[in-house]
C-alpha angles and dihedrals in degrees: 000000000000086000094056098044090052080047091053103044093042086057095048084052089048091055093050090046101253091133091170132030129187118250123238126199121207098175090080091043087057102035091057087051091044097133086047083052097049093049097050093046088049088046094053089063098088132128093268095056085235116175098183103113086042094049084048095048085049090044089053099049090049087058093046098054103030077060083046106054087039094054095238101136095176 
């Protein structure tokens, strides 16, 4: 499944004349937060089965290396 969907995001950017695209890599983003990680996953194991701090940790990484990969370092 994660194939065809880069497939198909790769062919809606090609359409719209996006032919290359920069690649960003989230595994070193959470690697280097790995504690921060840890503690959301374990957070998100309540008894509402509430993924909320772990949708906000993940939230957080994307930002940081979508900034990253763009060069914005604000």
């Amino acid at each position: 499944m994660t194939r065809l969907g880069r497939l198909l995001i790769y062919k809606y950017l090609a359409t719209r004349g996006i032919d290359s695209c920069r690649a960003v890599s989230f595994s070193k983003f959470i690697e280097e937060r790995r504690s921060s990680y840890d503690v959301a996953f374990i957070d998100s194991e309540n008894i509402y089965n509430d993924c909320t701090p772990f949708m906000e940790y993940m939230l957080g990484i994307f930002d940081d290396a979508l900034h990253a990969a763009l060069g914005n370092t604000d």
